[in-house]
DOFI-620068 format. One line per field, with one value per residue (C-alpha): residue number from 1; residue in one letter; chain; x, y, z. Coordinates in steps of 0.05 Angstrom, whole numbers. Last residue first. Layout:
N
resi	NUM/...
resn	a/...
chain	A/...
X	X/...
Y	Y/...
Z	Z/...
This chain:
106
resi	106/105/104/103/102/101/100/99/98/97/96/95/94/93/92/91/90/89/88/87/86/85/84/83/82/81/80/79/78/77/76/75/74/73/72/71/70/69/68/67/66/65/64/63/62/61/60/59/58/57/56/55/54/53/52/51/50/49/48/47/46/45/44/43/42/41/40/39/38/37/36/35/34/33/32/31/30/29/28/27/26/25/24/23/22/21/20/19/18/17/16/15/14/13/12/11/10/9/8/7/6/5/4/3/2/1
resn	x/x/x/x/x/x/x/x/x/x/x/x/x/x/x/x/x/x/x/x/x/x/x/x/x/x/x/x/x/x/x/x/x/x/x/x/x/x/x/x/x/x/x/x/x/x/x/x/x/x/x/x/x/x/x/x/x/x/x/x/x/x/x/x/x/x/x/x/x/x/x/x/x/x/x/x/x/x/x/x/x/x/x/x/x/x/x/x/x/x/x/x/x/x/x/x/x/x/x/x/x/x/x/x/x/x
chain	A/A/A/A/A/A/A/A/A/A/A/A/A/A/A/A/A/A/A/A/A/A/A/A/A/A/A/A/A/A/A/A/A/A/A/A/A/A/A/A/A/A/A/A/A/A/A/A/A/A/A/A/A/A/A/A/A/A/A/A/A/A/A/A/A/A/A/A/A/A/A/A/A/A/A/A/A/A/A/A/A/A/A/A/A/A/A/A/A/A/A/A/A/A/A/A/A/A/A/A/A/A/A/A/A/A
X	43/-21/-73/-67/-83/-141/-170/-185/-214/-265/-281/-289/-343/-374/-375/-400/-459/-531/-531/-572/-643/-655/-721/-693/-646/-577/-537/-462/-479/-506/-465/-499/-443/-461/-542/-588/-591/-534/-540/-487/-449/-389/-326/-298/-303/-250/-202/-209/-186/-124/-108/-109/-55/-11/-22/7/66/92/82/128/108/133/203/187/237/209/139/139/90/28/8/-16/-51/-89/-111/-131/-174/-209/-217/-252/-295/-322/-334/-372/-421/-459/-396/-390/-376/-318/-290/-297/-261/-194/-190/-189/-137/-92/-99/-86/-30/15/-5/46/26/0
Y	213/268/277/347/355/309/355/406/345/334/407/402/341/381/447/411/457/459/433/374/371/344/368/335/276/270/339/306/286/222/192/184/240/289/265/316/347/398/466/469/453/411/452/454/375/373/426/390/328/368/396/320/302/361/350/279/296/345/288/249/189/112/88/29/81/70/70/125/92/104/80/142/165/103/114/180/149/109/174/207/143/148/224/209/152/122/126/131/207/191/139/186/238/199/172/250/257/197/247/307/279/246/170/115/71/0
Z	455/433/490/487/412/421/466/406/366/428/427/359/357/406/369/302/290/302/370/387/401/340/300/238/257/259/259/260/188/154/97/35/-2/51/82/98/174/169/213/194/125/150/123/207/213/140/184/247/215/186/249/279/217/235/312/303/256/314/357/333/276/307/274/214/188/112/124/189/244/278/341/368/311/322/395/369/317/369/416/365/347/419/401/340/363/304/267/188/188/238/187/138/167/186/125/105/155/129/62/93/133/66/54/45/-20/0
């Protein structure tokens, strides 16, 4: 498999969190995975510097969500689910976890 630059491993990143039925316990699943990744051609784990890049980048693609959102992106349900949600309107929660990510970065 080709390596993947930090937008790209980002955009992964996004879908998968689009996908999940529960958004912040996905957060902390792709986190865990950030973690553990690795360079290709060192086999040596990313730094932390690398880590933030690729979490800014996931914050980046949350941030371009329409909002308020309650249609489907591309077939894939939004932050917003339902019509008449009492959720927020916007993605604040999902960036607030995002923004905590940052800190948790090994």
């Amino acid at each position: 498999m080709a390596t993947m630059n930090n937008q790209e491993k980002a955009l992964q990143y996004f879908k998968r969190l689009l996908k999940a039925s529960n958004p912040k316990a996905e957060l902390e699943e792709i986190l865990s995975d950030i973690n553990g990744l690795i360079f290709s051609k060192s086999g040596k784990p990313i730094d932390s510097a690398t880590k933030i890049k690729i979490i800014e980048e996931l914050e980046k693609l949350v941030k371009k969500i329409p909002r308020p959102q309650t249609e489907s992106l591309d077939g894939i349900r939004t932050f917003n689910y339902s019509k008449g949600s009492p959720q927020a309107s916007d993605n604040s929660d999902i960036l607030d976890v995002i923004s905590a990510m940052k800190k948790k970065v090994s």
